[in-house]
Backbone bond lengths (Angstrom), bond angles and torsions (degrees), N, CA, C in turn:
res aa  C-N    CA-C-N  psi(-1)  N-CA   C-N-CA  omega(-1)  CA-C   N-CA-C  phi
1 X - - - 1.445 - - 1.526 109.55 -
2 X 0.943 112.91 160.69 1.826 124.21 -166.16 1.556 102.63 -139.58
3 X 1.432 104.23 117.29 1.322 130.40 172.06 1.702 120.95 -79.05
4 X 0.631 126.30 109.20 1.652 115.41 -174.35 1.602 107.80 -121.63
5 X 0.831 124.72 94.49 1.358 132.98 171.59 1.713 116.01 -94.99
6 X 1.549 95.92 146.50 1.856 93.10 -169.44 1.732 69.71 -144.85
7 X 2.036 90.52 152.45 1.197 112.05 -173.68 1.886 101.59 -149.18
8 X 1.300 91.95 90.37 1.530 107.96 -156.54 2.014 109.60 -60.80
9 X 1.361 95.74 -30.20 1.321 99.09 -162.88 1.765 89.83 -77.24
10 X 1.172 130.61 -20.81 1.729 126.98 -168.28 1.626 105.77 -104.24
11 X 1.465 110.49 -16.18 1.321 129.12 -162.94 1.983 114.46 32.78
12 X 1.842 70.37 72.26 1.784 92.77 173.47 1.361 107.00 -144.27
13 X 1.713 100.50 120.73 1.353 108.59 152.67 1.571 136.09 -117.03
14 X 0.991 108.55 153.23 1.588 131.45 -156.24 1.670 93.31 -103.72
15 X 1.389 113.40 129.35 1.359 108.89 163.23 1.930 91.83 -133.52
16 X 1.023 119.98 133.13 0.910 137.75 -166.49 1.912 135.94 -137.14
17 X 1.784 125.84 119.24 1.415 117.95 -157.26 1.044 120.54 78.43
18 X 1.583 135.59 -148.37 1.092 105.80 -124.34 2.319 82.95 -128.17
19 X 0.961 97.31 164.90 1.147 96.93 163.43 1.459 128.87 178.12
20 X 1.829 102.24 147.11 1.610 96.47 -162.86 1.726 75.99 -175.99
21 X 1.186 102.56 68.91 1.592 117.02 159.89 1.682 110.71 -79.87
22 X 1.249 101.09 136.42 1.588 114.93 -162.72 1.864 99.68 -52.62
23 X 1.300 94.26 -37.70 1.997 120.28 -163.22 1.227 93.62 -111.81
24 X 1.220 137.73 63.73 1.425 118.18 153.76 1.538 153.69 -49.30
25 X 1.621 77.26 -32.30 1.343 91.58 164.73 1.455 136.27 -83.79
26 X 1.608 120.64 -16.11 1.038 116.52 131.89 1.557 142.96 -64.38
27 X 1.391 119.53 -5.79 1.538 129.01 -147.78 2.159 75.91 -111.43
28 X 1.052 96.02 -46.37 2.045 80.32 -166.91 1.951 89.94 -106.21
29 X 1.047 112.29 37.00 1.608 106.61 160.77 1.709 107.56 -64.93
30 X 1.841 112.38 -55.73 1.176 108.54 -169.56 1.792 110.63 -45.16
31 X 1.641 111.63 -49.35 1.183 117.75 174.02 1.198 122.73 -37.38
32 X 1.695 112.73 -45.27 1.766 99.46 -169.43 1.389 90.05 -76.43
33 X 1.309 149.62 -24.21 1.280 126.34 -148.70 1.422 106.99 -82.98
34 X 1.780 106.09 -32.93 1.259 115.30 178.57 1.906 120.00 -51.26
35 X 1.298 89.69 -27.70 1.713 102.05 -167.57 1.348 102.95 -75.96
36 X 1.748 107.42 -51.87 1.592 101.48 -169.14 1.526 103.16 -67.94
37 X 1.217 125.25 -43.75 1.310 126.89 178.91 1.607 104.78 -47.97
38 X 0.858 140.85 -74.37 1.548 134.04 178.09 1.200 127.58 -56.69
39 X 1.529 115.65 -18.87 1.940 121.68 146.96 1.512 119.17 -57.65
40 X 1.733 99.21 -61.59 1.420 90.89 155.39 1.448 152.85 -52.86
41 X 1.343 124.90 -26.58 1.632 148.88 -155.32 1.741 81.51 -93.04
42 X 1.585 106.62 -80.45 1.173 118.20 -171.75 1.739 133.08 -87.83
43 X 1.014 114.29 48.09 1.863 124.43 -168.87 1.179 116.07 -44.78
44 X 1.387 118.69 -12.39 1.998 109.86 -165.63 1.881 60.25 -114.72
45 X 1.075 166.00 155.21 1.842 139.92 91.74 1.747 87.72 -170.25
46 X 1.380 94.27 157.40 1.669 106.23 -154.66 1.865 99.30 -71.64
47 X 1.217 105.67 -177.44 1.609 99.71 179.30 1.655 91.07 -158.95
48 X 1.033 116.46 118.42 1.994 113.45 177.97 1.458 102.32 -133.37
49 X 1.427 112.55 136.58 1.141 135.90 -167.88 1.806 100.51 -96.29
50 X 1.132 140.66 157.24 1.223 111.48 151.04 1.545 104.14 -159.66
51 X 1.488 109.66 116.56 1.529 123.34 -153.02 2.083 92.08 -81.21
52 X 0.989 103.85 135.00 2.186 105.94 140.32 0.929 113.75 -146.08
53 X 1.842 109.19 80.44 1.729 120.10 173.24 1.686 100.74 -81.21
54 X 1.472 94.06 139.35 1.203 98.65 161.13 1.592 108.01 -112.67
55 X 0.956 131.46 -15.98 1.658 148.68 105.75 1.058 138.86 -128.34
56 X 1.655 100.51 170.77 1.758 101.67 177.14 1.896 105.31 -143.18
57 X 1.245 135.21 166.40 1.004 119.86 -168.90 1.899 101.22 -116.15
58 X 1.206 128.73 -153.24 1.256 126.71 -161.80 1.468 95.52 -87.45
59 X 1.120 107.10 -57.50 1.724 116.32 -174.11 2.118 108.30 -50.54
60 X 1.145 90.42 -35.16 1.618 89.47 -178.15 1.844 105.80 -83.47
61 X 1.437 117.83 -15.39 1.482 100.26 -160.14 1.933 76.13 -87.47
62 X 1.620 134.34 -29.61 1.216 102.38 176.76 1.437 126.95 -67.99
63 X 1.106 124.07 5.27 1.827 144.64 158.45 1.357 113.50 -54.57
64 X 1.397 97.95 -39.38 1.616 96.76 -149.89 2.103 92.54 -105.97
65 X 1.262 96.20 -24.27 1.855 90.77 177.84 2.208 92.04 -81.76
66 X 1.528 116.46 -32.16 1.123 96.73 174.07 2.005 123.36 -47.21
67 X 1.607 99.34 -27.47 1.695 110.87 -148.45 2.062 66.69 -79.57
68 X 1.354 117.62 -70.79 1.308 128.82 -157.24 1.595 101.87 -36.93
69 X 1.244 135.32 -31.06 1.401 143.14 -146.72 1.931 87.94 -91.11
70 X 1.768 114.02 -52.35 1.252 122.55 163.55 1.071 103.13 -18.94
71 X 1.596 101.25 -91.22 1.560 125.42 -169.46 1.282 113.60 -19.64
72 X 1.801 104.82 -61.61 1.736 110.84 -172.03 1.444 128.84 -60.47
73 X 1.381 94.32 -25.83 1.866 103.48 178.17 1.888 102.03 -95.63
74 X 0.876 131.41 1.63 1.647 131.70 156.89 1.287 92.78 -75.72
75 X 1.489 135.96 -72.21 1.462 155.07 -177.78 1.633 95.78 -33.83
76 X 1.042 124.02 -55.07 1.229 121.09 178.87 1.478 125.28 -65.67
77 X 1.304 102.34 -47.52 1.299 117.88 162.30 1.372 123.19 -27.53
78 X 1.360 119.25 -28.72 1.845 136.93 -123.99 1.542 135.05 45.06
79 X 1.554 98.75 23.33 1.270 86.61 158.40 1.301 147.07 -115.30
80 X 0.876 160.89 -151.99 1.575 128.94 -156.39 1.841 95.09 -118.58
81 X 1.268 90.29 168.24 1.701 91.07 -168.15 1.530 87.24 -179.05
82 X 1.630 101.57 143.05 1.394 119.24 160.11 1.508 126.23 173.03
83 X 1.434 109.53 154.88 1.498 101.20 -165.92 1.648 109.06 -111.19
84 X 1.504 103.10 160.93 1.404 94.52 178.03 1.267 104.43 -125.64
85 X 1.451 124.66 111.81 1.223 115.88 -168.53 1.789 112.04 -105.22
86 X 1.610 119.28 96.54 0.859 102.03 169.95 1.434 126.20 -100.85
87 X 1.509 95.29 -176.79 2.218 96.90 179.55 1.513 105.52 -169.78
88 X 1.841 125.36 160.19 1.218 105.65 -158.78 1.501 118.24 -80.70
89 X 1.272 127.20 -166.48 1.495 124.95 -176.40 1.793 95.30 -64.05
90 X 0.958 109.54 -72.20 1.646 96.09 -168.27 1.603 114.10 -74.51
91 X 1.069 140.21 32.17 1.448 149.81 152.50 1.645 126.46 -82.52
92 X 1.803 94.39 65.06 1.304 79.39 -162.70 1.677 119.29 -92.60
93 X 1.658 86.97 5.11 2.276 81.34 169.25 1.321 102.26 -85.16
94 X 1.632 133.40 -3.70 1.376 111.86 167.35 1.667 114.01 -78.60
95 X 1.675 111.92 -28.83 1.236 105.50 -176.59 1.500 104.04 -86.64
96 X 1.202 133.56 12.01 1.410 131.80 170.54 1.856 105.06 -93.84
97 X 1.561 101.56 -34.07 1.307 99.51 -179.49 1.991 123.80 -80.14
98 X 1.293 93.72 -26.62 1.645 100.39 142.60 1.315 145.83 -35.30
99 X 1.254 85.93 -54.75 2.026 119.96 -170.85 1.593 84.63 -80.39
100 X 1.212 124.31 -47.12 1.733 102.71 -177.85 1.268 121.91 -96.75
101 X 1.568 127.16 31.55 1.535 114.71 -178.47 1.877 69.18 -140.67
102 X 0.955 135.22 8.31 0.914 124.99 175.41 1.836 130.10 -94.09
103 X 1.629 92.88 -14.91 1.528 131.43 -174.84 1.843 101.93 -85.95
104 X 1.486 109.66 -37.34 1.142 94.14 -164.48 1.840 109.43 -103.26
105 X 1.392 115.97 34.04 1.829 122.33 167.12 1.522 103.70 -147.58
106 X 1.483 102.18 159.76 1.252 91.57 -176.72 1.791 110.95 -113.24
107 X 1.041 120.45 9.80 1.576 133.46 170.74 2.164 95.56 -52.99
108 X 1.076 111.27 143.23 1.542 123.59 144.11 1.540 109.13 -10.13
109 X 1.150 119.85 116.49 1.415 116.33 151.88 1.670 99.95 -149.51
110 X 1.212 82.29 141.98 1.834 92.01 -178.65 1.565 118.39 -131.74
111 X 1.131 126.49 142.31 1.390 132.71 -154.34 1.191 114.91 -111.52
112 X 1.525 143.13 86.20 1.703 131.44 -147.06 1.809 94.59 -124.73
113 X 1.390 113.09 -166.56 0.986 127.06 -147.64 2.116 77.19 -156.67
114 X 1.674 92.47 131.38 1.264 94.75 -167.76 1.653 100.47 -131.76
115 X 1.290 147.85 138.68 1.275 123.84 -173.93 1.623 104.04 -108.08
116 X 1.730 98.49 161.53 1.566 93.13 -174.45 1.755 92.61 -95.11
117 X 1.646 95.17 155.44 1.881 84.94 167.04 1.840 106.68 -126.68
């Protein structure tokens, strides 16, 4: 299941667990709209993404380079943008899958280590 939390007043969203919705692209539509809408609304003001997949499937990682593509043209824009991609200590194809969507924008992205409780 996939948690998606948005926190309008900090303009941070949380996508969170696991995900591999059959329709993704209907299931994180609300999401992109939320993003462009708050690139647009707000152009100078920060925007942070902040992933804790414990998975995601093919159809969702093109979701998430769609959200990143957002990100990069705000970033371009000048406005601030960045993702936080965390995953647990021993998850290391999530921190490999970081390290490579992380290579291809040049906005902030940071790679952490998140613990489960």
């Amino acid at each position: 299941m996939t948690n998606i939390l948005y926190n309008d007043a900090e303009g941070i969203l949380q996508i969170i667990g696991n995900s591999y919705a059959e329709n993704a692209v209907e299931f994180y539509k609300p999401t992109i709209v939320w993003l462009k809408n708050r690139a647009k609304q707000y152009p100078d003001e920060k925007i942070t993404i902040e992933f804790r997949m414990e998975y995601y499937n093919t159809s969702s990682s093109r979701r998430f380079l769609e959200m990143f593509d957002i990100l990069e043209e705000h970033h371009q824009r000048g406005g601030k943008a960045e993702v936080l991609w965390l995953h647990t200590r021993e998850d290391l194809d999530m921190q490999q899958n970081g390290a490579d969507y992380s290579e291809e924008f040049t906005f902030p992205f940071t790679i952490g280590i998140y613990e489960r409780f």
